[in-house]
N, C-alpha and C positions, 0 to 999 in steps of 0.2 A: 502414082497419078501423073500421066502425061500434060504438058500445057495443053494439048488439046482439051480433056478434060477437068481441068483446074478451072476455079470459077470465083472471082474474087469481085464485090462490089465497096465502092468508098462513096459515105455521106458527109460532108464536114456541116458541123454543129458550133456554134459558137453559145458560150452560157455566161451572162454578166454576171455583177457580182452579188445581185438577189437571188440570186437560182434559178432564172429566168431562162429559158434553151429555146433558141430559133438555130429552125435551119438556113445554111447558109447556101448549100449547093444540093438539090437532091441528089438520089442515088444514082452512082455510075457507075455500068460495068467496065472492069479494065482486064485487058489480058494480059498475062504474067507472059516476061523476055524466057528465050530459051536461055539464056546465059546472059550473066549480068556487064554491064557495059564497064570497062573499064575506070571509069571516071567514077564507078558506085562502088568500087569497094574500098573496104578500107585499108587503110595503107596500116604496114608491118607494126609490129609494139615495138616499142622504145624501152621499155622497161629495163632494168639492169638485168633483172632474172631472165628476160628474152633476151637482150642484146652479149651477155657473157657467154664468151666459150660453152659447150658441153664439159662436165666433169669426166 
């Protein structure tokens, strides 16, 4: 599926603590980046089992 055709909408909902749901923002459509901005990925793992050597 190209971003051209890629089709993604967001509603934000907020629900108190009676279970009560208003919406917050109605629906929007957003278009998906061809390639994610640097600043959005995540940075490497730290982990031991990622940070050690290759056996």
């Amino acid at each position: 599926m190209s971003a051209e055709t890629a089709r993604m909408t967001l509603r934000v909902y907020e629900v108190n603590r009676a279970g009560i749901t208003r919406i917050v923002r109605e629906e929007t459509a957003v278009k998906p980046l061809e390639r994610p901005e640097a600043s959005h990925q995540f940075p490497p793992c730290q982990c031991p089992k990622c940070v050690s050597p290759a056996r």
